[in-house]
Every structure is written in C-alpha cells, then in structure tokens.
C-alpha positions as CSV (number, residue, x, y, z in Angstrom):
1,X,-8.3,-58.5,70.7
2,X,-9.8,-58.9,74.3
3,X,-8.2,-55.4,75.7
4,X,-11.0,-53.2,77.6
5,X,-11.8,-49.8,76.4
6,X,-12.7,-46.9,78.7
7,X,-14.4,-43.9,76.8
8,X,-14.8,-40.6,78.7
9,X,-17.4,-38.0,77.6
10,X,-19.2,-41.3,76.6
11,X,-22.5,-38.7,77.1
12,X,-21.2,-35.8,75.1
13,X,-21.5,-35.8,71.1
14,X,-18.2,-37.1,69.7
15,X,-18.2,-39.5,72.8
16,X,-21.4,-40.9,71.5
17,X,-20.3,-41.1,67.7
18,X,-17.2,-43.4,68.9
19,X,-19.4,-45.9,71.4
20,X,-21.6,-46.1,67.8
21,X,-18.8,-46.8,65.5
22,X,-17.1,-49.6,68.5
23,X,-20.0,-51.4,68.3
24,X,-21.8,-50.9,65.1
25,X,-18.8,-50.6,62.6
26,X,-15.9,-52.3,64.1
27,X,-18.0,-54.7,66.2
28,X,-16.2,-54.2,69.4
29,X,-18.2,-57.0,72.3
30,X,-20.2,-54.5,74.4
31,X,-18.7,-56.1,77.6
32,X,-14.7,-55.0,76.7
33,X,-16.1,-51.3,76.5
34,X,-16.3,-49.4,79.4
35,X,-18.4,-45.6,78.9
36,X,-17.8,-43.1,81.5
37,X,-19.1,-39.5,82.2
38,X,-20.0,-37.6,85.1
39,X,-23.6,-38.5,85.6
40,X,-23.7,-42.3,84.1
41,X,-27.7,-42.1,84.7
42,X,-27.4,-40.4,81.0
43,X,-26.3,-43.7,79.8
44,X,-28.9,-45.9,80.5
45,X,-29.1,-46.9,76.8
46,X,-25.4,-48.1,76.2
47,X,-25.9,-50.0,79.8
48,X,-29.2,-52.0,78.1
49,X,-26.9,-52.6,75.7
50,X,-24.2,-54.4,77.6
51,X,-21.7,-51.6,77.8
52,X,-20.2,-51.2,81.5
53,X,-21.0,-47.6,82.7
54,X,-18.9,-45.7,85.0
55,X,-18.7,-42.7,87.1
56,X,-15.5,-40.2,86.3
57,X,-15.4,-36.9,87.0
58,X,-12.3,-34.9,86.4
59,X,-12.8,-32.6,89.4
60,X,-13.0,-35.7,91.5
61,X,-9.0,-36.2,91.6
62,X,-8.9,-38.8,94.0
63,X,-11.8,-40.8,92.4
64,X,-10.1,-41.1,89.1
65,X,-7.6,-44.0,89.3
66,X,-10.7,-46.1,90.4
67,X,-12.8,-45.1,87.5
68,X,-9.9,-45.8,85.2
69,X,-9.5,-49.5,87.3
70,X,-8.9,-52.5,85.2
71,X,-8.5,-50.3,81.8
72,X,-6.3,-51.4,79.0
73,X,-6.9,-48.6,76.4
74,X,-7.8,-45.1,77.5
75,X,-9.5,-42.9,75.5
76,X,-9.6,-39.1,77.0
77,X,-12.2,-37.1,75.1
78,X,-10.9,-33.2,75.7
79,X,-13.4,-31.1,78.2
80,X,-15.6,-28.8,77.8
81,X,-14.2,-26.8,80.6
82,X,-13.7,-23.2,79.0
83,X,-15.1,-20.8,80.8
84,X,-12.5,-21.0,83.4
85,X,-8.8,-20.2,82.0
86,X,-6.8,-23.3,83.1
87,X,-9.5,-25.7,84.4
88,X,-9.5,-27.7,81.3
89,X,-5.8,-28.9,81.1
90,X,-5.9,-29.2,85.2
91,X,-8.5,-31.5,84.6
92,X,-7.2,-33.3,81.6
93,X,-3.4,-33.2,83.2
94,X,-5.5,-35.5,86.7
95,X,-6.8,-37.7,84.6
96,X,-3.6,-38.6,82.9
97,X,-1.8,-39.1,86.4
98,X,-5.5,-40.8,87.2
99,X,-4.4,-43.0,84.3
100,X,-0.5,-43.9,85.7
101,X,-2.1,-44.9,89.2
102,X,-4.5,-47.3,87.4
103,X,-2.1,-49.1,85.6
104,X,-3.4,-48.1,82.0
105,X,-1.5,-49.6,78.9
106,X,-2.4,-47.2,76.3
107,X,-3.6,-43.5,76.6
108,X,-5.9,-41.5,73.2
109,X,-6.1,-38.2,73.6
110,X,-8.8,-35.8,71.2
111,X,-6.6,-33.1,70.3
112,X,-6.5,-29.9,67.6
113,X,-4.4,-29.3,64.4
114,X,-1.3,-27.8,65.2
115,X,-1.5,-26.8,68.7
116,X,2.4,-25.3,69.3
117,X,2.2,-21.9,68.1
118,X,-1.7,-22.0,67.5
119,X,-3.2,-19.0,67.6
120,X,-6.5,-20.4,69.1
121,X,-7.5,-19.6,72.7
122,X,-7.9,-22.9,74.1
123,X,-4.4,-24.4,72.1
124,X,-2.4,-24.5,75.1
125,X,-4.9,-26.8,77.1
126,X,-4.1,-29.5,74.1
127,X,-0.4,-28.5,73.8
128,X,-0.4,-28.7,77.9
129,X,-2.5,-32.2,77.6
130,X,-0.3,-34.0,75.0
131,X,2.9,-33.0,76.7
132,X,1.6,-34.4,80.4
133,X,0.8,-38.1,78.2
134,X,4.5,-38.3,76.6
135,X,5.7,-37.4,80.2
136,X,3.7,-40.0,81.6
137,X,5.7,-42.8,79.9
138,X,2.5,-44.1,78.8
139,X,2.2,-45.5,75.5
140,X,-0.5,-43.0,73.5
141,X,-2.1,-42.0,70.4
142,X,-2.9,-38.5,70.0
143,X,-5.6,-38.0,67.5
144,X,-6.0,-34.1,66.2
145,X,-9.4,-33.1,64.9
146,X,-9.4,-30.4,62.6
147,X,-12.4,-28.1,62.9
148,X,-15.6,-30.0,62.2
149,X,-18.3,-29.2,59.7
150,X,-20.7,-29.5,62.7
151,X,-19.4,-26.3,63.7
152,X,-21.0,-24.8,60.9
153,X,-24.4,-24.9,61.6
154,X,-24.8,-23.1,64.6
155,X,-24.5,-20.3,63.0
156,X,-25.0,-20.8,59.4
157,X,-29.6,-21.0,59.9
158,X,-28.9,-17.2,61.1
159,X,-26.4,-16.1,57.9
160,X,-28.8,-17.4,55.7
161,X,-31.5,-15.8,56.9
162,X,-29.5,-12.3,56.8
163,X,-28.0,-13.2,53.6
164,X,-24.4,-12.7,54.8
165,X,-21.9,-14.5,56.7
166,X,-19.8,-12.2,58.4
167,X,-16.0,-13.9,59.0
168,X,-12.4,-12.7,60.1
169,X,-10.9,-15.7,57.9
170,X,-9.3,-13.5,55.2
171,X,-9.4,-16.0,52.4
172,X,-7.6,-18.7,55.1
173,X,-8.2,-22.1,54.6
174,X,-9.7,-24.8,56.9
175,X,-9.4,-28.5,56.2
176,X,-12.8,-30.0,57.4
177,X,-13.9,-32.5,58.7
178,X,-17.1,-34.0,59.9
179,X,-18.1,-34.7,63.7
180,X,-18.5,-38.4,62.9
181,X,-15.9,-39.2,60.7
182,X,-13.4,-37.9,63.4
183,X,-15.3,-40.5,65.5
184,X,-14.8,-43.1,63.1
185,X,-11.3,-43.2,62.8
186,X,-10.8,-42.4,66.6
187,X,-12.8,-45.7,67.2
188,X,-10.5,-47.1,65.1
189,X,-7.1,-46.3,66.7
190,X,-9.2,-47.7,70.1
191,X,-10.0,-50.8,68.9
192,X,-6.4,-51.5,67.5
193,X,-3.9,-53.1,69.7
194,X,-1.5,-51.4,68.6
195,X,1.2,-50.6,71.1
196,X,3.2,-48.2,69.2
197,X,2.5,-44.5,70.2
198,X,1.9,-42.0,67.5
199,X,-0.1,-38.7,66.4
200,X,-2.4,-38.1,64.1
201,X,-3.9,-35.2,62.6
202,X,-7.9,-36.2,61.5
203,X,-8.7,-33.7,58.2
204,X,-11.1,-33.5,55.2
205,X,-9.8,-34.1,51.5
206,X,-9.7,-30.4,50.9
207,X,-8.9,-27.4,52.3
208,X,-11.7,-24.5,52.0
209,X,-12.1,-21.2,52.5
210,X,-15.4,-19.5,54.0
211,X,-16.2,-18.5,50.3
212,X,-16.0,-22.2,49.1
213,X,-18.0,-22.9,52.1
214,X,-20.8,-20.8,51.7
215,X,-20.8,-21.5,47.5
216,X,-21.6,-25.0,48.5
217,X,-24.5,-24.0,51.2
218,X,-25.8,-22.1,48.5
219,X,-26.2,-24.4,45.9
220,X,-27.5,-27.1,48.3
221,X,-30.4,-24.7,50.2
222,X,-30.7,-22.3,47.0
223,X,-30.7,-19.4,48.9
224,X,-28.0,-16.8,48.7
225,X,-25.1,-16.1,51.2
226,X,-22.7,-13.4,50.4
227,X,-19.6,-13.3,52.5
228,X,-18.5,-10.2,54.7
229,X,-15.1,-10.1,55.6
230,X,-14.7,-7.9,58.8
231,X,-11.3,-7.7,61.0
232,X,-11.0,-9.0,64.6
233,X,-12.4,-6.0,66.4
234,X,-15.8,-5.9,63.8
235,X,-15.5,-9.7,64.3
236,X,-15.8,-9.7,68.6
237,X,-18.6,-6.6,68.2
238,X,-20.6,-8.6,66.2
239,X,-20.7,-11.4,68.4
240,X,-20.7,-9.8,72.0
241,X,-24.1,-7.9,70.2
242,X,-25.5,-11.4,69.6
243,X,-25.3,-12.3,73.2
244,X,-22.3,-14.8,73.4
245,X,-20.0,-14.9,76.7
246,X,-16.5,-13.4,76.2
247,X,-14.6,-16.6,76.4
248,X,-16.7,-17.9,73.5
249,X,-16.8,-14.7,71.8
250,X,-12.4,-14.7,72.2
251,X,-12.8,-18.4,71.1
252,X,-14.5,-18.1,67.5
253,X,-12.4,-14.7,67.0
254,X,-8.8,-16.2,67.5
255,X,-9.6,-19.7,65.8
256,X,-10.6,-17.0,62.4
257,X,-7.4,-15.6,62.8
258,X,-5.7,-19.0,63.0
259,X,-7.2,-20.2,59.8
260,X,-6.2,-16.2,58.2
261,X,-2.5,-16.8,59.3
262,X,-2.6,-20.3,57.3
263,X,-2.0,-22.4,60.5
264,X,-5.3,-24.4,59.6
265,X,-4.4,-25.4,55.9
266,X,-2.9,-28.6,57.4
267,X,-4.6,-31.8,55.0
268,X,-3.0,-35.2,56.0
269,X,-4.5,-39.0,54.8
270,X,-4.3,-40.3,58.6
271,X,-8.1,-40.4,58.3
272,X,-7.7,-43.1,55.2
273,X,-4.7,-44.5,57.0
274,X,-6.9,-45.5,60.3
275,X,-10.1,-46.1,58.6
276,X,-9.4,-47.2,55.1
277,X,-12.1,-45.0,53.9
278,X,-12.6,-41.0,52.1
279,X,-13.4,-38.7,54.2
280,X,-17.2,-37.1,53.7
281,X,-17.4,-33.9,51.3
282,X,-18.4,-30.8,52.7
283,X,-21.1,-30.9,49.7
284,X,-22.2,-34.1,51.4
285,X,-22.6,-32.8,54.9
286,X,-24.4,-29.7,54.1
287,X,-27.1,-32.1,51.7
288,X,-27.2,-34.3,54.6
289,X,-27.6,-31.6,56.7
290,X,-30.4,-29.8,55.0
291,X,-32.9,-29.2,57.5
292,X,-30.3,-28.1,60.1
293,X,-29.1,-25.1,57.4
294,X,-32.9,-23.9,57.3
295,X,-33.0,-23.0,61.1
C-alpha cells in the first residue's frame, strides 16, 4: 500500500482519533498521510511527527483542488458549519468538485444513520453530501456514524446533579457508538486500497433507550438519575432557558424525535466488518468516562 491519504478536520476531535489510529493502530508511514484543516499552525504536533500538513479551507473554493493536489484517498470529515442553513453542504458539495479537479481516486465521507427521510435538522446536508460523491463518478466509501456516546456527557454532569434527565426520546432507541471507535474503523476503510465503493453504517452492539442509558450511569457514578419524558415543545423550553442558540436547540430536539419515530434503531456489524473487532459497551465508556460524568 503506498497510496497518500488526505484527512480534513485533521484539528477537530474525530479528525484527531483517525490520524491516531493511521499511525498508531494500522501503522500507516507518517509521510503517505497528509492532515489538513483551516489553520495547520494547530498541527504542529502531527508535523514533528512526519505527517505533511496542509491548508484547506472549504470557503476557499478556488484553493481547494490545490490542497487536495497529489491525493489518492480523500477522507472528508463533515463540517461544523450549522449555524448557517445551507453552508455546510455548499461547503462539503466544493470540496467534492475540489476533489474531481485534483484528480482524487477515492473519496470517504463521515455521514449519519439513515439520512433520507431523517427527521434530524442537519440530515439533508449528509443526504445532499453523499449524493454530490456518487455524482462525482468518484469511487467512495461513505461511512455513517450513529450518534456517539461522547454526546452524552455534555449534558449528563448537569442531569446528575439535578437528579433527572429530561428527554423527548419516548422509549426510542439509539444504537451507540463511541467517538473513537467510529475513528477506528474509518481509519480503517482509509488505509484499505480498496477500490470498490460502498456504505457503511458505524453502530454499537445494542440499541438503548435513554432509560438503559441512564441505569448504566447510575450504577457506574452511584448517584441516581430519574428520567423525565417531556414532548418537543417542553423539550426546546428547556433548552432555550439554559442558554443554547436556536439552531442547536432545533438540533438536539429533532434528533429526540428521530430516535422516538424508531429511525435510529438501525444496529449493523460494518464496525466488525472494517475493524475485526466488538464495538466498546456503553457500560465501558461511561466507567472510562468517570470523571467526565461528575462535572
């Protein structure tokens, strides 16, 4: 395998776990992987380390192609453009044209469960996303993450605290999955050759409901955490009063209804098909998690 891999988001979180798992897990030679972001000073680290750093900004159309120059394997990490309604698949949709000029081979592309029909707010900037790659005659791998654990704890220190987790889920279930084990397997697909475009949808072993959720929580920080099931409206009140913008706010309250209409209970093995391995336990990520649950 000698094919050079470009990651964007190299600075964000899930761009961080993959460059980790390239080189740590799959042993990838620091000089075939290329990180990219829009401020490469951030990466000063991965550049000691003998990964190539590059400049790409997805509002810098024209720049693209040249950031993507010399690229056999794309990976394109989804933005975190969502404030602004539309930005994020304009920017995504440039940097697969970005990709076409620069002659890429093979296009991976971070994606959701599900997203035709999802009820989440931002689904139609992956739907919009995936369909401008198979357009692009481009060979790809889309790679859909199911709702991470991670989520979890940025609100979960506050719940416990309270004593009760207020949710819009209705007794829907989510199948989990770690942060990092979604980077795991995605550094997987990069580091294949394979040629052969496919998609895959990245989930935990089980599917869980809130309840099961917070039972777990509770047995591993021994503090109790009753679950309050409120409806959408309740739902939005209760997070515009804690201060969160209205996109985020229209974000948390349509992804609960997702998982309450059942279009989250989606459990696939492509995880043990790309990685070989068992997903992590959501009893496993809360213990390793500990001091993050006590706030």
């Amino acid at each position: 395998m000698s094919s050079t891999l470009l990651v964007t988001g190299a600075a964000g979180q899930l761009g961080q776990r993959v460059l980790h798992h390239l080189l740590e897990t799959y042993k990838v030679a620091p000089g075939r992987i290329i990180a990219a972001t829009r401020s490469p000073e951030k990466l000063a680290d991965l550049a000691a380390k003998g990964i190539v750093t590059r400049k790409a900004d997805f509002d810098d159309i024209a720049a693209l192609p040249a950031a993507f120059a010399g690229v056999d394997r794309l990976l394109i990490i989804s933005t975190d453009a969502l404030a602004v309604p539309g930005l994020r698949l304009k920017q995504q949709t440039a940097a697969v044209e970005a990709a076409k000029k620069a002659g890429v081979k093979h296009i991976l592309y971070t994606s959701m469960p599900a997203p035709d029909g999802s009820l989440v707010s931002f689904a139609p900037d992956h739907l919009g996303t995936e369909n401008a790659i198979k357009a692009s005659g481009i060979g790809y791998t889309i790679l859909r993450d199911a709702w991470y654990f991670d989520n979890f704890l940025m609100g979960l220190p506050h719940s416990l605290e309270t004593g009760k987790w207020y949710t819009a889920t209705g007794g829907g279930r989510t199948s989990n999955i770690s942060r990092d084990d979604c980077a795991l397997a995605i550094a997987a697909a990069l580091a294949s050759d394979t040629t052969e475009s496919a998609t895959y949808t990245l989930t935990g072993s089980t599917s869980l409901t809130i309840e099961d959720v917070a039972g777990v929580v509770s047995k591993v920080t021994g503090r109790p955490l009753e679950v309050v099931q409120v409806n959408d409206e309740q739902f939005a009140a209760g997070l515009t009063g804690a201060g969160l913008p209205k996109f985020v706010v229209d974000m948390l309250v349509s992804a609960d209804a997702n998982a309450r209409a059942g279009k989250f209970d989606i459990l696939t093995n492509d995880f043990n098909k790309l990685t070989g391995k068992e997903p992590q336990t959501v009893r496993a990520f809360f213990e390793e998690h500990k001091a993050a649950l006590q706030g």
